[in-house]
Legacy VTK file of the C-alpha trace (Angstrom):
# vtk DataFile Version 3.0
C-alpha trace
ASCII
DATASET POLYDATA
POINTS 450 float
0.000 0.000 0.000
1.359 3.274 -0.983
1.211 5.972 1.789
0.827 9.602 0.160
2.573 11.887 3.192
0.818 14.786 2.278
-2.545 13.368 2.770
-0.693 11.934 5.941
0.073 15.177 7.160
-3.536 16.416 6.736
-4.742 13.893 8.279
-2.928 14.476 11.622
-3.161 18.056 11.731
-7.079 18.220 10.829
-7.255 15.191 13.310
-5.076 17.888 16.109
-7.536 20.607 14.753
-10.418 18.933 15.402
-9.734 17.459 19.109
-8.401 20.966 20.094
-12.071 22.240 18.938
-14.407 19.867 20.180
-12.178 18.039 23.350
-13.637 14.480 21.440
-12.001 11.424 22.588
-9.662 9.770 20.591
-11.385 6.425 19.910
-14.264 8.388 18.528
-12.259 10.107 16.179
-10.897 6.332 14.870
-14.490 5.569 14.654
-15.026 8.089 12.060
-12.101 6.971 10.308
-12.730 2.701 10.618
-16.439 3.848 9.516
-15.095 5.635 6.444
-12.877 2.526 5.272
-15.430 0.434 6.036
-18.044 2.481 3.561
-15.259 2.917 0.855
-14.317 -0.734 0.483
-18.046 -1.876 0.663
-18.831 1.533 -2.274
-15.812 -0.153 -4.454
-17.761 -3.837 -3.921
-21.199 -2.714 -4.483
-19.887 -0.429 -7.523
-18.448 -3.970 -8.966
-21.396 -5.938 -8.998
-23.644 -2.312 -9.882
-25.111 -1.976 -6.856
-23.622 1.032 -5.751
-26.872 3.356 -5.821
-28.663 0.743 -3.615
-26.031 0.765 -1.494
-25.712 4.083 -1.252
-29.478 4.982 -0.224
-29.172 1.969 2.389
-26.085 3.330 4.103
-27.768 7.039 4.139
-30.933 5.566 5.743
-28.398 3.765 8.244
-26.205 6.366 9.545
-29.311 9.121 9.635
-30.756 6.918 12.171
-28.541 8.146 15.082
-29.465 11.194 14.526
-32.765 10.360 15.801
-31.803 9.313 18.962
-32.255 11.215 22.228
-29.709 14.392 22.835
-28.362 12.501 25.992
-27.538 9.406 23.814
-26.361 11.431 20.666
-23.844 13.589 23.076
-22.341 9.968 24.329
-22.210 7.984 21.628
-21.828 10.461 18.607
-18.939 13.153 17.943
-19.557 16.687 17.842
-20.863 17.716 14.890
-22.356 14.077 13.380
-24.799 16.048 11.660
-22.455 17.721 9.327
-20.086 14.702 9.458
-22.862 12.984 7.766
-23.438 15.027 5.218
-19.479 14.956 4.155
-19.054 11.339 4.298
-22.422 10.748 1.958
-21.362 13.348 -0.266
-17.524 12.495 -0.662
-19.398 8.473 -1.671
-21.414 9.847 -4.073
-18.625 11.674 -5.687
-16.579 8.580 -5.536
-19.692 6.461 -7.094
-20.186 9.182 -10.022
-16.702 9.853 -11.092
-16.273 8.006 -13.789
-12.252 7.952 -13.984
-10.405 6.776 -10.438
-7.242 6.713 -12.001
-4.952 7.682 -8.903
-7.526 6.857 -6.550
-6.254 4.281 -4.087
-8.076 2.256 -1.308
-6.238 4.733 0.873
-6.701 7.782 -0.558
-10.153 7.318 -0.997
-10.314 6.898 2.728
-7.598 9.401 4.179
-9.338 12.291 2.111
-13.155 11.419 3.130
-11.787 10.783 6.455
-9.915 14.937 6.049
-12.921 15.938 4.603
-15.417 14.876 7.359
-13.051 16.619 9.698
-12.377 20.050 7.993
-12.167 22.866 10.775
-15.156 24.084 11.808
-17.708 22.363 9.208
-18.722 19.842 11.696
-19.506 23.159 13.794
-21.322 25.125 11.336
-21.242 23.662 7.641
-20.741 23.658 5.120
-19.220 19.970 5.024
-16.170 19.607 2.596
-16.196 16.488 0.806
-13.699 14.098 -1.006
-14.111 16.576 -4.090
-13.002 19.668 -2.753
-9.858 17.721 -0.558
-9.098 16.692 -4.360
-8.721 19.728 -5.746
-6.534 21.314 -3.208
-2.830 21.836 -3.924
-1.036 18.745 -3.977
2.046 20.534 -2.090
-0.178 21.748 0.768
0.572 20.192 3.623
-2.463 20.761 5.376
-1.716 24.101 7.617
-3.038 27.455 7.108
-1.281 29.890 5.086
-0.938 33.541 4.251
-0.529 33.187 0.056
-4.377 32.141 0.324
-5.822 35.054 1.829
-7.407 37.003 -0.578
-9.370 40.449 -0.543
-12.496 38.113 -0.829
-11.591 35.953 2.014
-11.479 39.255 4.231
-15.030 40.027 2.234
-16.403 37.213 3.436
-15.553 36.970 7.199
-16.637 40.853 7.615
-19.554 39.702 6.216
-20.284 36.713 8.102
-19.079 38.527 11.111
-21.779 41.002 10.809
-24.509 38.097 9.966
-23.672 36.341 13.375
-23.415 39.329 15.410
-26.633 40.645 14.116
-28.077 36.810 14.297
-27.034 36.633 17.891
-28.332 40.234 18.812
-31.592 38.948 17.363
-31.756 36.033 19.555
-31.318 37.924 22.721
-34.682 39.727 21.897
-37.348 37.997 23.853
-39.568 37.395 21.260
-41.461 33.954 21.625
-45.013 34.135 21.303
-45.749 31.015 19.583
-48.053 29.052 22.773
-50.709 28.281 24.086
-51.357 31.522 26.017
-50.932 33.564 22.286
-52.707 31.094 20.736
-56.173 30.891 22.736
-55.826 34.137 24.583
-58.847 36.378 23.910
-57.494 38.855 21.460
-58.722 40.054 17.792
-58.385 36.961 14.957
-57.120 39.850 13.159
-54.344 41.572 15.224
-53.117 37.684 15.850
-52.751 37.506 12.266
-50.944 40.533 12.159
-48.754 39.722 14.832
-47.487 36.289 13.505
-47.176 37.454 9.936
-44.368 40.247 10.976
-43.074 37.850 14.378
-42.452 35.347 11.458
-40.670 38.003 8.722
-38.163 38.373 12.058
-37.936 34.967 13.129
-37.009 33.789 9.457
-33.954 36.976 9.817
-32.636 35.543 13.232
-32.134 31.930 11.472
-31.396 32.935 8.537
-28.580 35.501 9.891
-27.187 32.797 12.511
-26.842 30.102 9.948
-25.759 32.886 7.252
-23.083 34.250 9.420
-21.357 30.899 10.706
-21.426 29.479 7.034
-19.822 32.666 5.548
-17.072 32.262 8.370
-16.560 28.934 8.062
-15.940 29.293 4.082
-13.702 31.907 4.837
-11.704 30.276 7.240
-11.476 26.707 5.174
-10.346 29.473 2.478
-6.806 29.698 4.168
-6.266 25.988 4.689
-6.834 26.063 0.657
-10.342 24.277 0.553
-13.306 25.771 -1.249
-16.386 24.499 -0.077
-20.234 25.248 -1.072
-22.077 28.492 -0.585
-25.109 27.653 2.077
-27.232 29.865 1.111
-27.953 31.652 -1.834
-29.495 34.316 -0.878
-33.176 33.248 -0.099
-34.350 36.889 0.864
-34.311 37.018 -2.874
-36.936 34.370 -3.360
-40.972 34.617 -3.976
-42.250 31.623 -3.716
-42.192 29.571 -0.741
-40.528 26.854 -2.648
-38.198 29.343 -3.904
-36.836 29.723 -0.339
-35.485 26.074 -0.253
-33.749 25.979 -3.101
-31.880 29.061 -1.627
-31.824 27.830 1.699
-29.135 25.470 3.698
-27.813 24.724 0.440
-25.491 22.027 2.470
-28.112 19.130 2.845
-30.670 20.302 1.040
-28.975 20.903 -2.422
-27.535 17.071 -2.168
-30.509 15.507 -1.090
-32.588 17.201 -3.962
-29.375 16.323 -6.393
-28.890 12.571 -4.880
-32.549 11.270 -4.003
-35.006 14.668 -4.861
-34.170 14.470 -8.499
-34.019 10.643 -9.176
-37.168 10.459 -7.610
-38.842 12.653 -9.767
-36.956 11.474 -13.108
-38.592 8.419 -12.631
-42.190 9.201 -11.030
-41.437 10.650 -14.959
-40.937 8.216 -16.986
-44.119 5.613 -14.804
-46.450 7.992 -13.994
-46.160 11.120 -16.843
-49.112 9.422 -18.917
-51.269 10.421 -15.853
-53.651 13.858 -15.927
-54.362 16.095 -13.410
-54.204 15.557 -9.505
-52.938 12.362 -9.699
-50.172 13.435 -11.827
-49.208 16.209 -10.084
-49.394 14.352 -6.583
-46.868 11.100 -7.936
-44.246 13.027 -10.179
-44.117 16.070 -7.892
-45.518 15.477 -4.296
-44.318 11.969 -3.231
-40.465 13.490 -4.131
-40.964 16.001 -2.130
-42.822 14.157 0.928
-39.510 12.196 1.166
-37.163 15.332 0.906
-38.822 16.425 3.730
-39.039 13.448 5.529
-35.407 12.944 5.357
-34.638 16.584 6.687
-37.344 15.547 9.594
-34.928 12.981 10.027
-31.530 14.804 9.831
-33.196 17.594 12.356
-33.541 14.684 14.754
-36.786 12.937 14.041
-38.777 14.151 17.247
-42.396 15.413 16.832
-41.549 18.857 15.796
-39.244 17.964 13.432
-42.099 15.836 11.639
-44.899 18.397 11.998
-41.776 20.585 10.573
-41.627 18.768 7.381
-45.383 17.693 7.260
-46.190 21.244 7.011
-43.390 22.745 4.736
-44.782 19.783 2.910
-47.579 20.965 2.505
-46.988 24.425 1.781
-44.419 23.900 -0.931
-46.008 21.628 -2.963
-48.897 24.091 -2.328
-46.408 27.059 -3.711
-45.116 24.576 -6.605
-49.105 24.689 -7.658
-49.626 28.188 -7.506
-46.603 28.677 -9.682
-47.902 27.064 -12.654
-50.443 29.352 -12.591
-49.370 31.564 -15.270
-51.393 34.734 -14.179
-49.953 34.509 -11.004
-46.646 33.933 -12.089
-46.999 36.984 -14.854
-48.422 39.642 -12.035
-45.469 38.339 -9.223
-42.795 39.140 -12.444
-44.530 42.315 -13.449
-46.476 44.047 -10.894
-43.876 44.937 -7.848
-46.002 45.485 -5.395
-47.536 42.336 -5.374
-44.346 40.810 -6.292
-42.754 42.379 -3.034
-45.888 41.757 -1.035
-45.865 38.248 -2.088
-42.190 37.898 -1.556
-42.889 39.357 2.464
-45.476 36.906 3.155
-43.841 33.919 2.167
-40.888 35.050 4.022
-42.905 35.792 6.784
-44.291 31.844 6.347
-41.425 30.275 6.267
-40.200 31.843 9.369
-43.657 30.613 11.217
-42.909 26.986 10.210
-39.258 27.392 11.659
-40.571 28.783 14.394
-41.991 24.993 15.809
-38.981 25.133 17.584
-39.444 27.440 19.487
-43.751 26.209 20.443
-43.644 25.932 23.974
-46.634 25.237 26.384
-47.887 28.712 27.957
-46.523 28.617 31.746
-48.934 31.502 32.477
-52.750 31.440 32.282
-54.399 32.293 29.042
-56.295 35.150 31.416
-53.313 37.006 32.145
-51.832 37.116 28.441
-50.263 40.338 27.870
-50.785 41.139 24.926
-49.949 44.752 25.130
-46.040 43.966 26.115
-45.644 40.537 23.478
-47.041 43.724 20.788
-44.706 46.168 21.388
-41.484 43.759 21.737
-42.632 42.040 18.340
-43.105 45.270 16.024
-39.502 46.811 17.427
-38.215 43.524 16.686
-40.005 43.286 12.777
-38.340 47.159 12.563
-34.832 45.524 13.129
-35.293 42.918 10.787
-36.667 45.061 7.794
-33.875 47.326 7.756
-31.471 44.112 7.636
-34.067 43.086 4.846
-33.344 46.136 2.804
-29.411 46.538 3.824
-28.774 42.452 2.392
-31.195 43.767 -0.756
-29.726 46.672 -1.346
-26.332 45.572 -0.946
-27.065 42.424 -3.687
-28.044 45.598 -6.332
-24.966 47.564 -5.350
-22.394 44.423 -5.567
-24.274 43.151 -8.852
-23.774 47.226 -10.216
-19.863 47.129 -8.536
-19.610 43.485 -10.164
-21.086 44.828 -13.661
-18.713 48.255 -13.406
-15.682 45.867 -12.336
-12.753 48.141 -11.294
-14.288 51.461 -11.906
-16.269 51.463 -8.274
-14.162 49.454 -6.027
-14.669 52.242 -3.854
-18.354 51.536 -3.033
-17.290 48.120 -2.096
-14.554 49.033 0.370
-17.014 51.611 1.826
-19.817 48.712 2.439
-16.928 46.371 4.159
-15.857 48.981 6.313
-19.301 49.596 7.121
-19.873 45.944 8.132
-16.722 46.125 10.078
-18.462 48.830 12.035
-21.398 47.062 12.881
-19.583 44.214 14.328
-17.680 46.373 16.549
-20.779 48.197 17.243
-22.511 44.708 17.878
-19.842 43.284 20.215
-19.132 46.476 22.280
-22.004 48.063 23.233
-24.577 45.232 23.398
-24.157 42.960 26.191
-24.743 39.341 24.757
-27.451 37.013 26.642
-25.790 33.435 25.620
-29.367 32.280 27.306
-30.810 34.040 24.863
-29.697 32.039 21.963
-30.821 28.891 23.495
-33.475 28.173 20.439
-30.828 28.216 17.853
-28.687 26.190 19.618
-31.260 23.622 20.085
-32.681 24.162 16.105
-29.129 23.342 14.965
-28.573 20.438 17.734
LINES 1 451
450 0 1 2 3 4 5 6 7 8 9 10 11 12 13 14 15 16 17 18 19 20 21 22 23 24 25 26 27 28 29 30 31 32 33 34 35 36 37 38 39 40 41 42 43 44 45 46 47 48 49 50 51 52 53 54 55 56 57 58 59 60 61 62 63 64 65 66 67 68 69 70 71 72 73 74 75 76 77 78 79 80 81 82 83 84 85 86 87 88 89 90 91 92 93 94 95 96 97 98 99 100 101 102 103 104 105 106 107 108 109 110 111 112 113 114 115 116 117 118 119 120 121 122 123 124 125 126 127 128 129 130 131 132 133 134 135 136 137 138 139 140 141 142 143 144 145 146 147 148 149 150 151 152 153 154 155 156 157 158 159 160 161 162 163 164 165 166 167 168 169 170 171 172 173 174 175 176 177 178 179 180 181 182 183 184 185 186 187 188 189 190 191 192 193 194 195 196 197 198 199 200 201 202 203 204 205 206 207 208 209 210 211 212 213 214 215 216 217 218 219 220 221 222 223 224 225 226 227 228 229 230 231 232 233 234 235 236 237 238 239 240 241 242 243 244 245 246 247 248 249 250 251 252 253 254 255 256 257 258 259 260 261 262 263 264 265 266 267 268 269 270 271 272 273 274 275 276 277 278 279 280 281 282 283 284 285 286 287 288 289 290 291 292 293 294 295 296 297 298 299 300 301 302 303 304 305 306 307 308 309 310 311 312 313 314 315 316 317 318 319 320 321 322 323 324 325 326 327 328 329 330 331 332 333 334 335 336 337 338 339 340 341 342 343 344 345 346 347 348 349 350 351 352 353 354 355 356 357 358 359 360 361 362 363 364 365 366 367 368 369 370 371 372 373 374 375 376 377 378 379 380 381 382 383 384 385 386 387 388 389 390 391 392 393 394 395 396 397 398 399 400 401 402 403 404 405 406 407 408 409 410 411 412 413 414 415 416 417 418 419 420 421 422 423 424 425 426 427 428 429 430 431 432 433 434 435 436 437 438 439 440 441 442 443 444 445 446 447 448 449
């Protein structure tokens, strides 16, 4: 067996890297790597006799299921960060399964770089997971360690602007916002002014997720940028989108863009070619809705499988395929193109929905009585909190239209650019200094993202 030292090398120092972050034990971190050899040698059997697609699905079913388990169990048995682990050592298989050459791809390499991939500083923290591919395409002189002659001007980009995502994303979460109980629910107060209430509590509670997850992924890219490894963009930005089903495709890129490319889209391709001579409901419920019932069910799965995870996909479920119906309405679709208020009101509400349907998390049972509700004090904490998240809303929208302008201009308005990064450098300062961070407060997020 021929021993490549510089995948050696990464190996140990991502393996120091890693232990240093999360204090994991030792034998867990062999786990990880016995697991990986184990799934490489049985890919390279299963690809023999073409099986290797079966064998795939199987052994993503199988190694979901711990995620399922209780938190107690999961923080025993499993090593920090599982969830993103996961998603690197199913994606660095299918890459293996699809490439069609594997000239220069040995037993161990195949191994040692899923095993460095799964272990890439901080995406078991935060994703985005790095994968066989992008360990492939990094230098082949790199040893492994950080270094200066890959930080860029966009690198710095980046981490200003995840820096300001997480600060504002934590800020958010120390805003005592949770109204979604029992005592909101049944208290005696106007259908209307609930409806009201939920439609802008859920515009802000999509920005707190959205700039938590945002900010870590943006920092995490940037940092993986030094060690030479260039890893996916998790989100795309979904304050963009206008339908609801929009929103996915922009959001969490990290699991859900390989799910939709690995199971999602070979679903559908052949609910095609059995079920395409079908009309109407049925058609639309077997080639689009059955696809997306098991997308779902497998992020249910990935978020941990407890009940709100499965009310969590039952209902975005639901309201996607219910989106994916109202697109192909052509009407509809012309006026949300053409008109831009309804485009833009559109675009609000479904925001606004999404961030209701994330907010299951946070449901809990009222501890006060539904009598003594106060509504007055929920009000005014939720509308100060909706003004905070619109003016993030048009910042991240209005900085999209100035980079695209910068972008189309190239050198001529560099100047704007610099401006907007100092800017963001600002705000974190700003952020960090003069607020006093609740860490209690960010308790939902921390419990969202397990």
């Amino acid at each position: 067996m021929k021993i490549n030292l510089q995948d050696l090398s990464k190996l140990i120092i991502f393996s120091i890297i890693y232990y240093l972050f999360t204090k994991e034990s030792i034998a867990k971190i062999g786990l990880i790597l016995a697991l990986i050899a184990l799934l490489v040698f049985l890919l390279d059997y299963f690809k023999k006799i073409n099986y290797s697609f079966r064998f795939l699905l199987v052994t993503s079913f199988l190694l979901i299921l711990p995620l399922t388990f209780s938190l107690e169990i999961k923080n025993y048995y499993l090593p920090t960060g599982y969830q993103y682990i996961y998603i690197s050592i199913i994606s660095s298989l299918i890459y293996l399964d699809s490439t069609k050459s594997e000239k220069g791809f040995s037993f161990f390499s195949k191994t040692i770089k899923s095993f460095i991939a799964s272990l890439s500083p901080m995406t078991y923290l935060s994703g985005p997971s790095a994968t066989f591919e992008e360990l492939n395409k990094m230098n082949r002189k790199d040893i492994g360690l950080p270094s200066v002659k890959y930080l860029k001007y966009s690198n710095i980009k980046l981490a200003l602007s995840g820096g300001m995502r997480l600060s504002l994303g934590l800020y958010f979460n120390t805003l005592d916002t949770n109204i979604l109980n029992e005592n909101f629910i049944f208290s005696d107060t106007y259908i209307f002014e609930k409806l009201i209430l939920l439609i802008v509590w859920g515009f802000f509670n999509f920005w707190r997720y959205y700039l938590l997850f945002s900010g870590a992924s943006e920092l995490c890219k940037s940092f993986l940028s030094i060690f030479n490894i260039n890893i996916i963009d998790n989100f795309n930005n979904p304050e963009t989108a206008i339908f609801y089903h929009e929103i996915w495709n922009k959001w969490h890129l990290n699991i859900t863009q390989r799910i939709r490319n690995f199971l999602y889209t070979p679903l559908t391709l052949f609910a095609l070619r059995n079920f395409s001579y079908l009309n109407g409901f049925k058609k639309f419920i077997l080639i689009e809705g059955i696809p997306v019932m098991i997308l779902f069910f497998t992020l249910s799965l990935w978020h941990g499988g407890k009940i709100n995870d499965l009310i969590f996909g039952f209902l975005s479920t639901i309201i996607t395929l219910l989106s994916r119906f109202i697109y192909k309405n052509n009407l509809f679709r012309k006026n949300s193109e053409e008109k831009y208020f309804f485009r833009e009101f559109f675009r609000f509400i479904n925001l606004s929905l999404f961030g209701l349907i994330l907010g299951i998390y946070n449901f809990k049972s009222g501890e006060l009585k539904v009598d003594y509700f106060d509504m007055s004090s929920n009000r005014n904490i939720i509308l100060t909190s909706f003004c905070l998240s619109f003016l993030a809303f048009i910042y991240y929208r209005c900085k999209l239209k100035i980079l695209n302008f910068v972008e189309l201009e190239q050198s001529k308005n560099n100047g704007i650019e610099i401006s907007l990064n100092i800017f963001e450098g600002f705000i974190i300062i700003f952020i960090n200094l003069f607020f006093l961070l609740d860490v209690e407060g960010v308790n939902d997020f921390i419990y969202f993202a397990n």
